[in-house]
C-alpha positions as a printed Julia matrix, in Angstrom:
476×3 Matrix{Float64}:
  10.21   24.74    2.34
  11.62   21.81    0.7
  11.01   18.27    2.55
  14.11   16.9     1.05
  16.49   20.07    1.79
  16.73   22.7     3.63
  18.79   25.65    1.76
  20.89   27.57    3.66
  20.21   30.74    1.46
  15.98   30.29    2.16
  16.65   29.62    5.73
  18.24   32.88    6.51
  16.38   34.51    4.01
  13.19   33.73    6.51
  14.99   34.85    9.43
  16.24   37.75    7.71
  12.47   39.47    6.9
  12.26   38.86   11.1
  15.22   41.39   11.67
  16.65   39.19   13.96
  20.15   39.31   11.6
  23.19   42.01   11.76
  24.12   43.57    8.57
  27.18   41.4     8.55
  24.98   37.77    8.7
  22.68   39.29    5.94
  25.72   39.69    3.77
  27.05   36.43    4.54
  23.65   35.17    3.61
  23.36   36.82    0.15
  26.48   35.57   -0.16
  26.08   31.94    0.25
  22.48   32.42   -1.64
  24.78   33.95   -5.02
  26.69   30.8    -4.49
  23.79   28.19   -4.5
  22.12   29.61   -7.58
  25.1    30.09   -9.5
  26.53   26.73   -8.63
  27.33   24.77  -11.5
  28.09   21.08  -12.68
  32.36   20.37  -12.81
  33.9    16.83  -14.03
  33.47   15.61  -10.04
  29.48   16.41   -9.75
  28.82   15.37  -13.41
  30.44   11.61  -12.66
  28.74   11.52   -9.43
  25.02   12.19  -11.7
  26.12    9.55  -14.23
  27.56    6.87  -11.73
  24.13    7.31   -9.22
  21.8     6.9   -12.87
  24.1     3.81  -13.57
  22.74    2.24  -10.52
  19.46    2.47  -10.47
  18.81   -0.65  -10.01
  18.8    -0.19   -6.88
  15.89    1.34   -6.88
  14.05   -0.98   -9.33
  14.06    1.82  -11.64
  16.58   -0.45  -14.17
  13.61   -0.37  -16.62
  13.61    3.52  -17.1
  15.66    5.46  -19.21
  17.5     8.66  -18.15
  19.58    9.8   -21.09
  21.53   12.94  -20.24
  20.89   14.55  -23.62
  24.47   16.27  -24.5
  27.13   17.51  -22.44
  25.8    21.19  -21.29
  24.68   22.32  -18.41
  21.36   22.14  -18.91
  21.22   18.38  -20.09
  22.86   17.58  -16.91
  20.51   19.58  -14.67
  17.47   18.53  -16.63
  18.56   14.52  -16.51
  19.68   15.17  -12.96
  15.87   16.56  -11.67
  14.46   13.89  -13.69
  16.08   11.27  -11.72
  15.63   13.05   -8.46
  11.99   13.48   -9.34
  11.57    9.49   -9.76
  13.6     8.88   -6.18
  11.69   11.64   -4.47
   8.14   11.24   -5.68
   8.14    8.15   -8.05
   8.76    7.56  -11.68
   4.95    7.52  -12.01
   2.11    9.67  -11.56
   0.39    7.57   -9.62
  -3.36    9.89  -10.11
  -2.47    8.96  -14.12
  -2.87    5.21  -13.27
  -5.65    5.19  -11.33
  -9.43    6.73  -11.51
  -8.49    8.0    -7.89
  -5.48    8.31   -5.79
  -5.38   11.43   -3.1
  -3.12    9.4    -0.62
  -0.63   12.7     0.33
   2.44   12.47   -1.5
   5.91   14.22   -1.13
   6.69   17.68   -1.68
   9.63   19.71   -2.45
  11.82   22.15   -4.54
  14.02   19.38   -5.96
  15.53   22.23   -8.1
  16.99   24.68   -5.07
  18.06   21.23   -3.9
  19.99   20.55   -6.85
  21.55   23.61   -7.06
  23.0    23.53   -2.9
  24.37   20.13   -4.1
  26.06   21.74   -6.91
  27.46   24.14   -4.48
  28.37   21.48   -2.29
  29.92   19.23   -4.82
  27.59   15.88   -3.2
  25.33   15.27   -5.91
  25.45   11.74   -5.19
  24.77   12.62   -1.48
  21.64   14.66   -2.6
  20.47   11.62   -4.93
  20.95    9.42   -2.27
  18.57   11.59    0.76
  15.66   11.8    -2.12
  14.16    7.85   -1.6
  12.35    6.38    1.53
  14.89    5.55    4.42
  13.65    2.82    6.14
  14.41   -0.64    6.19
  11.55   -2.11    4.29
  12.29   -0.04    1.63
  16.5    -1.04    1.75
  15.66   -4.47    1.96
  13.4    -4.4    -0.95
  16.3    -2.88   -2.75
  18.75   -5.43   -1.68
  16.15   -8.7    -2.83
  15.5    -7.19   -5.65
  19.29   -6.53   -6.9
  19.6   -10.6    -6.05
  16.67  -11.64   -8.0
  18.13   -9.58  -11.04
  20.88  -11.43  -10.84
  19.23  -15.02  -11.18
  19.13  -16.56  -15.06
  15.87  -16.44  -16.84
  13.38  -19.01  -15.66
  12.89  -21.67  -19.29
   9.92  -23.07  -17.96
   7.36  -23.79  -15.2
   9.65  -25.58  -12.34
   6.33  -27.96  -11.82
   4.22  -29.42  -14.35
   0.7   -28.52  -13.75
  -1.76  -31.42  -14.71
  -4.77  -30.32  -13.23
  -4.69  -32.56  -10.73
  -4.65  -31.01   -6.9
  -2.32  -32.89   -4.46
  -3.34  -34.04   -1.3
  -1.83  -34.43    2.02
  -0.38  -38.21    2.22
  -1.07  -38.93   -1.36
   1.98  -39.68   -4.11
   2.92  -37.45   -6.92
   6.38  -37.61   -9.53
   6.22  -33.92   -9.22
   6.62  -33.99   -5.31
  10.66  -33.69   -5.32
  10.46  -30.93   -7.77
   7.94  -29.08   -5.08
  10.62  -29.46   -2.38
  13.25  -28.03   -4.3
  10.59  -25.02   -4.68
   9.8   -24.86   -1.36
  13.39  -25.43   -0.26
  13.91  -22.26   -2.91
  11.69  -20.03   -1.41
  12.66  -20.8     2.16
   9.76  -22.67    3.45
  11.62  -26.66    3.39
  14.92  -27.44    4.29
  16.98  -28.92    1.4
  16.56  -32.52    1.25
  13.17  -32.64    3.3
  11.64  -34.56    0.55
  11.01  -38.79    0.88
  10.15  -39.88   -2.76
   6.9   -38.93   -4.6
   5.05  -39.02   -1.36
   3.69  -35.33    0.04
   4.82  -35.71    3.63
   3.64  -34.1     6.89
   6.74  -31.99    7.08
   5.82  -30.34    2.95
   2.26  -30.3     3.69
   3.45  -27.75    6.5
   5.47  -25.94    4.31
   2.95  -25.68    1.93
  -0.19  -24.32    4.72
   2.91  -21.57    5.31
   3.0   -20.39    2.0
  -0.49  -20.35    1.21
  -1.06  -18.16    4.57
   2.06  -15.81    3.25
   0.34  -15.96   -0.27
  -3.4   -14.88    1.2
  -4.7   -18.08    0.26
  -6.71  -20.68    2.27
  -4.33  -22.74    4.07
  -5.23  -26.19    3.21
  -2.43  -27.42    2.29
  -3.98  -29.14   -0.92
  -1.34  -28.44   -4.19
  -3.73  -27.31   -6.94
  -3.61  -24.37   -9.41
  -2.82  -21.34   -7.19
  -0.54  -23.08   -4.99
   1.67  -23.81   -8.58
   1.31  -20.35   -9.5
   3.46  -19.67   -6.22
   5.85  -22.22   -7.1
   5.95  -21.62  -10.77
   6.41  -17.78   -9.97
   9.47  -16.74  -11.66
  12.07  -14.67  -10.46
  11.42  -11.7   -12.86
   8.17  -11.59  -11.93
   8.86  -11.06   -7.83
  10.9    -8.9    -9.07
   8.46   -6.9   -10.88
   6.45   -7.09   -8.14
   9.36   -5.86   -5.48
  10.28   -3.39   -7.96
   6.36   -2.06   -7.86
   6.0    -1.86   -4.32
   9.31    0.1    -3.71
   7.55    3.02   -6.79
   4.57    2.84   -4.54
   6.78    3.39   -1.51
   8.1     6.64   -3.37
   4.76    8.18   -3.77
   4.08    8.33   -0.09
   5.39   11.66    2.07
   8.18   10.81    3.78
   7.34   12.1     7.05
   3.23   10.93    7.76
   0.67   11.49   10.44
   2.35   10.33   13.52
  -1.41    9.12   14.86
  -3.1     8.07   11.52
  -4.84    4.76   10.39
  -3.76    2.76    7.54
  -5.68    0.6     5.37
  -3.6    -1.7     3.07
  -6.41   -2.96    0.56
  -4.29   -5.29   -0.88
  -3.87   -7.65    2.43
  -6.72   -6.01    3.92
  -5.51   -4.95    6.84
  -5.8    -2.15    9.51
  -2.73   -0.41   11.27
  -3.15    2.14   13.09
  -0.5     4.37   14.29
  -0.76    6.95   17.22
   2.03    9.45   18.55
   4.47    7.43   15.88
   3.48    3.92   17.65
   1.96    1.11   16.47
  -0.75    0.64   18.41
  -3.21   -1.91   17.01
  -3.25   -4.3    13.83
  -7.01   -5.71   12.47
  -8.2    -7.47    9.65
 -10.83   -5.57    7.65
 -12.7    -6.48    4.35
 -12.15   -4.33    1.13
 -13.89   -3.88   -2.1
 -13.98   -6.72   -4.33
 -12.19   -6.87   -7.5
 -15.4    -5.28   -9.79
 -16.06   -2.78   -6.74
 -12.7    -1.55   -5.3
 -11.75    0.21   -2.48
 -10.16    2.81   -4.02
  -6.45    4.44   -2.74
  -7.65    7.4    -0.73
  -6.45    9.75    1.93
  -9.36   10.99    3.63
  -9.71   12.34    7.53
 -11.8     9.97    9.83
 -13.77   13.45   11.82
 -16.72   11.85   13.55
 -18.31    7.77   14.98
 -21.65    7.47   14.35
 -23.37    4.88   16.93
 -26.34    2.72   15.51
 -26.14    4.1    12.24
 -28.7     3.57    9.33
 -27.69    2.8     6.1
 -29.51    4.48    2.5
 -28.78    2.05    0.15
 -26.97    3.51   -3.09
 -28.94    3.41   -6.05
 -26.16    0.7    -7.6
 -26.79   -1.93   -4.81
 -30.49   -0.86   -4.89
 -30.96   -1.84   -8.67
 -28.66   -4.66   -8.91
 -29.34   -6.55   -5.73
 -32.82   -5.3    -4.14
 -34.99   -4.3    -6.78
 -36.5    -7.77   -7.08
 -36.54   -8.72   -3.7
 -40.26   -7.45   -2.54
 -41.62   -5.88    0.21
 -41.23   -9.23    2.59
 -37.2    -8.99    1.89
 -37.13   -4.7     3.1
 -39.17   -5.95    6.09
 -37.13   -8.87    7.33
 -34.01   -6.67    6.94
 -35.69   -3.96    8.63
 -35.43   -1.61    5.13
 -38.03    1.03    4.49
 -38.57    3.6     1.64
 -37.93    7.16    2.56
 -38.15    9.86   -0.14
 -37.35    7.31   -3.08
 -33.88    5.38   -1.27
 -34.15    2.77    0.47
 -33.3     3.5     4.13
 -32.32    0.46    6.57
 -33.08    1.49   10.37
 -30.54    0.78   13.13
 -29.93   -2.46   14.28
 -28.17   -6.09   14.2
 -29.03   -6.41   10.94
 -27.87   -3.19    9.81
 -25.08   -3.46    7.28
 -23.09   -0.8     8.48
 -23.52   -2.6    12.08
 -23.23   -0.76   15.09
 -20.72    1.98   14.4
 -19.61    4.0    11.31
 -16.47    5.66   11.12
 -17.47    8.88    9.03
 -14.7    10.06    6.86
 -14.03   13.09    4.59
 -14.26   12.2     0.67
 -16.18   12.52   -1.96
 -16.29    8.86   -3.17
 -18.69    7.53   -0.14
 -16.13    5.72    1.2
 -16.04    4.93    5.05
 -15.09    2.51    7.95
 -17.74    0.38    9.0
 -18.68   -2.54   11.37
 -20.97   -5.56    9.71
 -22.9    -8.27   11.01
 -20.96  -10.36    8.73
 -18.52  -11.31   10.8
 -17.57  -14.65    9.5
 -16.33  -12.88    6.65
 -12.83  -11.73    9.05
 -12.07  -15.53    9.52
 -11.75  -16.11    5.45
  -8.16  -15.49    3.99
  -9.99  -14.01    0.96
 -11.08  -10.81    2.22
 -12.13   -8.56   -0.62
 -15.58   -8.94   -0.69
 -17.32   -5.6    -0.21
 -18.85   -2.98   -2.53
 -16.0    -0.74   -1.39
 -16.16    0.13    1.74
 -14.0    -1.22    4.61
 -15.37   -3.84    7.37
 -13.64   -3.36   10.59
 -12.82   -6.43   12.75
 -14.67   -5.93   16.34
 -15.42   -2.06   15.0
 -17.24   -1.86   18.23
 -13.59   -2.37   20.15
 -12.27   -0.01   17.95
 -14.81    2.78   18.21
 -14.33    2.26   22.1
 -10.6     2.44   21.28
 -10.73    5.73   19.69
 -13.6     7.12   21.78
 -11.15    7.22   25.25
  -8.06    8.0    23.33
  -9.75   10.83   22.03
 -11.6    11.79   25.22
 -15.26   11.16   24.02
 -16.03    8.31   26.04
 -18.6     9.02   28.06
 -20.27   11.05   24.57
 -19.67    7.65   22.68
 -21.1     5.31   25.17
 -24.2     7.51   25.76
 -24.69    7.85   22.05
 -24.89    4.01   21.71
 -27.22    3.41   24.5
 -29.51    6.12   22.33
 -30.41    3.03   19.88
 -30.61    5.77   17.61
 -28.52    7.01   15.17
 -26.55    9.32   16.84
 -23.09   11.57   16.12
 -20.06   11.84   17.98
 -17.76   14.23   16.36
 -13.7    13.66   16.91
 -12.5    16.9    18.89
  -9.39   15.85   16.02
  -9.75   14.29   12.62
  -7.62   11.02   12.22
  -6.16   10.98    8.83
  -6.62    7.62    6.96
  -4.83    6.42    4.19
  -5.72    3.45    1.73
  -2.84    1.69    0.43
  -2.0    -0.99   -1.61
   0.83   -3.13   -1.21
   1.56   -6.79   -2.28
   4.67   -7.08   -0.73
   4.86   -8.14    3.12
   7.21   -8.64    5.22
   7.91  -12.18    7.23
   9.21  -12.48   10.82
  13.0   -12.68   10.09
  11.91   -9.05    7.86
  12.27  -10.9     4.08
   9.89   -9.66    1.54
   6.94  -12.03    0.53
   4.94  -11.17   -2.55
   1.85  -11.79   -2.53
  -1.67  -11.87   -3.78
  -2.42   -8.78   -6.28
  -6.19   -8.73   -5.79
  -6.93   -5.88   -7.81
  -4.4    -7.02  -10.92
  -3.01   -3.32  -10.25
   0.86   -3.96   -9.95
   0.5    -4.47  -14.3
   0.51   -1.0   -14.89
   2.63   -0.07  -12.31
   5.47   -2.3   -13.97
   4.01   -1.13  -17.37
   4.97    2.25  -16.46
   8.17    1.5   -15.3
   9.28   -0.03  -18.42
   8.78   -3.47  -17.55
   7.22   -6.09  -19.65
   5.56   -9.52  -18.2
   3.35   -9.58  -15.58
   3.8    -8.28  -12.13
   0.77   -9.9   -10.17
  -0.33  -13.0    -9.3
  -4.35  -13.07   -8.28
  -6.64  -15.2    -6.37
 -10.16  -15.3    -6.55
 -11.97  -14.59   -3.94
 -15.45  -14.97   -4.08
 -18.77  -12.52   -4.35
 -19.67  -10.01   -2.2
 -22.82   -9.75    0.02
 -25.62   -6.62   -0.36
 -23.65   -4.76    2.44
 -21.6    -1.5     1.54
């Protein structure tokens, strides 16, 4: 049954093969069932189609086209499921873009919805049900209508010399970095004393680069500019990305689930519809990505060893020698190289085993300095849990494995604990966040992947703006 309507005509249709109707209800339901699929578009529901297409802006989808090809009926319906389509599941095909992409995504019979908003005469109500609800989604709607409105951006808004700024030094392009700053929120108006970078800017400044993903020195060199310099039609781009990738998720997910948003890398995890705990992880770097998956977490494996893929094995190990496999407590077993349980153990003390065919997992590192960095992408693909150990314990009781999960640890072994539920987990990737007072901030694009996003949406100029963030270690 549709996610996005439920007909009246298949709802008594279900109850009807239970015999649970009188001969008079069944009637009334054939009835109203003749009257859906025979519905058709008049002057009132063919204005509502061409008004809702007029503004989809809205929905950042300004850069599509959806031509109702002649006056019949047919045009109209076939324009009209187009546009639904692009509201209820995106304008994109999202598995087209990317090498992999099984996150869940909506379902629904968008043309027995169509038709019971014929019948209804609320086309434009029916339009207006298909796109996400919530407020992150209406306020990225609502910046992104005001950005489109702002003129076209002539040139950078701050000359960049390839000199860096420093705290307390003096600069001629200081005032034009406080009107930025004043632009984009983070300086009041007028903040600014001459050419020198005060206390008060250098503030601003550490604000934006921790908004931005970026170390928080508050030194003005090249990425810091590309943040000022952004233009408005490219956070626009960007907003208008993030609300398509919005549309490809189901509407209604896991209540208890984990989510993994690559591009800030960062753990949420949800349980009974709550919000329950937020960690920093590390993701794949930009050559080795953590690709967008939707896989079931089903079992935590204490003191797990690690085989090394062949990848990491040929690249990074092959010329290290036997004193290198001993001092990280690696051994050869049946032509892989095995690494026993441990401290040292890349995969750390705990693996979170999930469901996929693309050896992708949660994991726990001895790495750990690598959570403290702003820069977290720096993995072969797999996901670093902050304090995985916590977590593990986290799940364990909520679960009711405990007493299995803290036996299986004091093992030393590697040992399985198998969920008596599997958690679903979803990878995402968005590069738009939301501030304290709930205004969007667009940030870092890590991967370079909201270009053919925008691409796709008929947009032209980039979309991203990416930081580099450094190599990745031998771990996973």
């Amino acid at each position: 049954m549709s996610k996005y309507w439920v007909g009246t005509a298949s709802a008594l249709a279900l109850l009807a093969g239970c015999n649970v109707q009188d001969q008079p209800a069944q009637n009334a339901a054939t009835s109203n069932a003749e009257a859906s699929q025979n519905a058709s578009w008049d002057g009132k529901t063919t204005d509502q189609l061409r008004k809702a297409i007029a503004n989809r802006a809205a929905h950042g989808l300004d850069g599509k086209q959806f031509a109702i090809a002649g006056d019949g009926q047919e045009a109209l319906t076939q324009a009209a499921l187009a546009y639904a389509a692009a509201l209820a599941r995106g304008a994109t095909d999202p598995t087209k873009l990317y090498d992999v992409y099984t996150v869940p995504r909506p379902e629904g019979d968008l043309r027995a919805g169509l038709q019971q908003a014929l019948a209804n005469k609320d086309v434009a109500g029916w339009l207006n049900s298909l796109a996400p609800q919530d407020a992150n989604y209406r306020r990225l709607s609502q910046v992104y209508l005001e950005l489109r409105k702002q003129p076209a951006q002539a040139q950078p808004a701050v000359a960049d010399t390839g000199d860096a700024i420093k705290p307390g030094s003096t600069d001629p392009r200081v005032p034009h970095i406080a009107r930025q700053l004043a632009a984009l929120d983070y300086l009041d108006a007028g903040a600014a004393q001459g050419d020198r970078y005060t206390p008060a800017m250098v503030a601003a400044v550490k604000k934006m680069q921790s908004d931005y993903g970026m170390e928080s020195d508050g030194v003005i060199g090249a990425e810091a500019l590309a943040i000022l310099n952004q233009s408005d039609d490219m956070r626009a781009r960007a907003i208008a990305v993030n609300m398509e990738r919005l549309r490809w998720l189901e509407r209604s997910p896991p209540q208890t689930r984990i989510d993994v948003n690559v591009a800030a890398a960062r753990l949420s995890y949800w349980r009974d519809g709550k919000l329950v705990n937020s960690r920093r992880v590390v993701v794949g770097e930009p050559d080795t990505e953590t690709p967008q998956l939707g896989s079931p977490m089903f079992r935590l494996v204490a003191n797990p060893t690690w085989t090394v893929p062949r990848s990491i094995q040929e690249k990074e190990i092959a010329n290290k020698g036997p004193g290198y496999l001993k001092a990280n407590n690696m051994v050869w077993k049946d032509g892989w190289i095995v690494q026993e349980p441990g401290p040292k153990n890349s995969l750390g003390l705990v693996k979170f085993d999930m469901q996929n065919e693309h050896a992708i997992y949660l994991h726990d590192t001895p790495a750990k300095p690598l959570f403290a960095m702003v820069q977290r992408a720096r993995s072969h693909g797999c996901v670093r849990v902050e304090d995985a150990l916590g977590f593990a314990q986290m799940l364990a009781e909520q679960e009711g494995v405990v007493d299995e999960w803290n036996k299986a640890r004091a093992t030393g072994k590697e040992t399985f604990v198998k969920l008596p539920r599997q958690i679903p987990v979803r990878m995402l990737y968005q590069t738009v966040l939301f501030d304290d007072s709930g205004a969007p901030i667009v940030r870092n694009d890590p991967y370079g992947w909201n270009d053919r996003v925008s691409e796709a949406l008929g947009f032209k100029g980039p979309a991203s703006m990416r930081v580099k963030t450094g190599a990745a270690d031998v771990g996973p």
